[in-house]
Residue, then its C-alpha position, 0 to 999 in steps of 0.5 A: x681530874x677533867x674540869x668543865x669549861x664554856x669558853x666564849x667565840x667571837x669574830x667580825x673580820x675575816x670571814x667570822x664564820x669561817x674563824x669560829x668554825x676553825x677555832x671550834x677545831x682548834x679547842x678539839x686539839x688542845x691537849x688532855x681536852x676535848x669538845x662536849x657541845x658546842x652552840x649554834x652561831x649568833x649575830x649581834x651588834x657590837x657593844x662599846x664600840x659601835x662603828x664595826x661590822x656585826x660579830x657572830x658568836x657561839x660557845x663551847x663546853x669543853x672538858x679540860x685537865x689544863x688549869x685556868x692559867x694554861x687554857x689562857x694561855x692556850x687560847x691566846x695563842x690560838x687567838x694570836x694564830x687567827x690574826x687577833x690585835x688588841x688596838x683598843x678596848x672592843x675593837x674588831x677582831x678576828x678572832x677573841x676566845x674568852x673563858x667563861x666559867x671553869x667549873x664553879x670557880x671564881x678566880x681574880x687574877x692579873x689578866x684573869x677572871x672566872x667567871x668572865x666579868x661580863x657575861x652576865x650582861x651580854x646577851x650574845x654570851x647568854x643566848x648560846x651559853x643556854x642553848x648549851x646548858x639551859x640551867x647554868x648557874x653563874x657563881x656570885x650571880x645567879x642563874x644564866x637564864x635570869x640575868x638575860x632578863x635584864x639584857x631584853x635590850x640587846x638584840x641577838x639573832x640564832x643563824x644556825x643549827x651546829x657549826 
């Protein structure tokens, strides 16, 4: 049974553009799944570590039948494949691919957590998340829109129409 799944994009090295326009790509050719809509691209400041180049974002809703476990799996290696290293907690990176919710799921696991634990307080998640599906609700908090309320601080800029 196919699962609905917005998965997070994000970059700021290496032509960020160019890293999210090829990972948009590579979701479309995982297996049993494909791309149903995914954001315009949008620039923000990084958040925690400040001392690093804008990120542009975006997200994807897919349909899968991967469980939660193999589209993590999956989008590491994609990750992996774009040149990610995790040196420190928010530094650069090529490429992060993040699950952001799984159908209405809420999963905790080692490594795992659906929906992502904090989206709901990044803008740059939320801003393109409801360009996509503008009355998402996020399990255990609310409505997407209601919570970007509480993000009016952070400052995210839409660049463009669809990759």
């Amino acid at each position: 049974m196919p699962h609905i799944v917005f998965i997070g994009l994000g970059s700021n090295m290496e032509q960020p553009h160019v890293q999210l326009q090829q990972a948009f790509a590579e979701l479309a050719e995982l297996a049993n799944t494909r791309v149903m809509a995914r954001s315009s691209l949008y620039l923000s400041a990084p958040l925690g570590h400040l001392k690093q180049a804008d990120f542009l974002n975006a997200v994807a809703k897919i349909q899968t039948a991967l469980s939660p476990q193999d589209l993590l799996k999956a989008l590491l290696k994609i990750e992996l494949r774009h040149g990610r290293q995790r040196t420190f907690l928010n530094a650069p990176r090529t490429l992060d691919l993040d699950i952001l919710l799984y159908d209405d799921v809420q999963l905790h696991e080692s490594g795992l957590t659906i929906p992502h634990a904090q989206m709901h307080l990044r803008a740059f998640v939320l801003q393109p998340l409801l360009e996509i599906a503008p009355a998402c609700v996020i399990p255990g908090i609310g409505a997407a829109l209601q919570t970007l309320q509480n993000c009016q601080d952070q400052v995210v800029e839409r660049l463009a129409d669809v990759v």
